[in-house]
N, C-alpha and C positions, 0 to 999 in steps of 0.2 A: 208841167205838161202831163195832161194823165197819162198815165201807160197799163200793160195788163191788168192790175186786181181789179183798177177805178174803171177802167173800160167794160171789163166782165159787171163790174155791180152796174154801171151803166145801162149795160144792154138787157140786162137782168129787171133792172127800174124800169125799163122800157116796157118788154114783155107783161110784165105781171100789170101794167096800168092798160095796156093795147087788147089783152087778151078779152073775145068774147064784145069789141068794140069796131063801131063798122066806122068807117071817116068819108066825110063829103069834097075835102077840097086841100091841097094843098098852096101854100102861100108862102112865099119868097118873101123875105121884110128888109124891107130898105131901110139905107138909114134913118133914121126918125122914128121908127119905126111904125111904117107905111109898109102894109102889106099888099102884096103884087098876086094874085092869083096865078097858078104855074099852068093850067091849062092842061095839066099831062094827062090826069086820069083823076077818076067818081069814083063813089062808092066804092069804097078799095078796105083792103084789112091790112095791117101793119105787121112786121114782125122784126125784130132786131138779133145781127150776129158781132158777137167780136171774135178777133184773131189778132192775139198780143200787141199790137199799138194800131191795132183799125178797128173801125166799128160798121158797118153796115146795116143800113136799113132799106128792109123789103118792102115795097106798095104794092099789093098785087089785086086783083079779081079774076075773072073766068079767062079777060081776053088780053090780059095784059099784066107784065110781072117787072115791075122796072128795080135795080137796084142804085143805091145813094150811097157812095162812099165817103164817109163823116172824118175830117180831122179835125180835134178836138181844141187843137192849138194849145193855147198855156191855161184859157180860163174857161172853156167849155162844159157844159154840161144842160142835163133835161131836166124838164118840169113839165108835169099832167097838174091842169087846171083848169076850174071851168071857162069856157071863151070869154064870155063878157067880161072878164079879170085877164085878159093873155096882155093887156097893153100896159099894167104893172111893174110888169118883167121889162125891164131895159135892155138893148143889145140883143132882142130875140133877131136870129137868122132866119128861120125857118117855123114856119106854125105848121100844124096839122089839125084840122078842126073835125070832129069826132058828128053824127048826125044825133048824139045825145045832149049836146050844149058842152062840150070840154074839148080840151086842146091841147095837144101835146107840145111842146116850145123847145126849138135847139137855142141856144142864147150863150153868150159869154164876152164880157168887156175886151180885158189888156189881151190882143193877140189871139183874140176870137176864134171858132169855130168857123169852119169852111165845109160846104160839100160839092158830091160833085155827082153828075148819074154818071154809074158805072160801080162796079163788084170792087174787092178788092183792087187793090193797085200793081199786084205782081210780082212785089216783093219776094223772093225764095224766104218763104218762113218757115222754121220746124216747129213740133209740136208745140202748143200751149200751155204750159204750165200748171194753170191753175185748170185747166179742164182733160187732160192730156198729161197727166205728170209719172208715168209708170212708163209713157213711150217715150214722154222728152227725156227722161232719167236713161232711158236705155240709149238713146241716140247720140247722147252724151258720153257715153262712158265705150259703147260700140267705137265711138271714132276718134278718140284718144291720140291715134297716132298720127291724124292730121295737120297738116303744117299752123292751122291758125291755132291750135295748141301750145305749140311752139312759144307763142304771143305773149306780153303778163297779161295777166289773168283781169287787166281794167280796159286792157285792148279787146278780149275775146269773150266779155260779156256782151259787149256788144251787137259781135256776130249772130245777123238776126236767123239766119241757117240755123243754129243749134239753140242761139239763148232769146227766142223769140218772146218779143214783149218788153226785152230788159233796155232800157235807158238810160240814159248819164245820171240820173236821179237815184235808180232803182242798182243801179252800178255800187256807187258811191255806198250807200244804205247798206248795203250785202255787205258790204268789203268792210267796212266800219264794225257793225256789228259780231263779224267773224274776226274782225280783229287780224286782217289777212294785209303784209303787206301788196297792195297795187300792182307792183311792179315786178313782183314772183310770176315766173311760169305758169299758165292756164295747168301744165298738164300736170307739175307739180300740186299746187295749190287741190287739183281735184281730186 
């Protein structure tokens, strides 16, 4: 499931293909992949944010600013390509067709990508990590005497309040590599 790094290079791929690109039509793709026109909004500019395991995508114009909350699920991710090539891609969820002939594609097989309109989910997250790492570092180390410190330190990676972003995946990976056992105190271990 992607989490933080793959989300930021995500939204990052996104950005730098959208930037300076105006879009005509957004499209829901059904199984088969039969695209549904969403009817929401024209000629619109794109812009993409993440916030450690969400990713957000902005359609905006003068009169209207809608946003798309992206879960990436286990095998999601994007591809910018020209249209007439977007029905190559299997499992595309969502197109976005550019009024230059290209198309931006959410797509992913096993446990697919899902969106939804609407910002964030409301998650309580603290800083980001990879974009944020001098305030996550300080909000960490500020709240020490907290009770989820308390926790081992495989339980309070989790907590997305302080270790925003971080996953069973990204968990496991840390711990491994620092060679930490799991099961030691969060307040220990840090």
């Amino acid at each position: 499931m992607p989490e933080l790094a793959e989300l930021k290079i995500m939204s990052d791929y996104i950005n730098q293909n959208v930037k300076d690109k105006t879009f005509k039509k957004i499209y829901h793709v059904e199984k088969g992949n039969i695209p549904v026109d969403s009817n929401l909004i024209e000629n619109f500019k794109v812009e993409s944010v993440s916030n450690g395991k969400e990713l957000v995508l902005r359609v905006y114009h003068d009169d209207a600013d809608l946003k798309f909350s992206i879960f990436m699920g286990m095998s999601g991710n994007w591809l910018f390509t020209p249209t007439e090539t977007w029905s190559d891609r299997k499992f595309t969820r969502m197109r976005l067709d550019t009024t230059d002939g290209n198309s931006l594609l959410l797509y992913g097989l096993y446990m697919g990508p899902k969106y939804r309109l609407g910002g964030f989910t409301g998650v309580k997250r603290g800083f980001d990590p990879t974009k944020e790492f001098d305030s996550f570092k300080k909000e960490v180390i500020s709240n020490l005497d907290k009770k989820v410190f308390d926790k081992p330190i495989c339980e309070a990676l989790l907590d997305q309040k302080y270790f925003n972003g971080i996953g069973n995946y990204l968990r496991s990976t840390i711990l491994y590599y620092l060679d930490v056992n799991p099961f030691e105190t969060a307040r220990t271990v840090i």
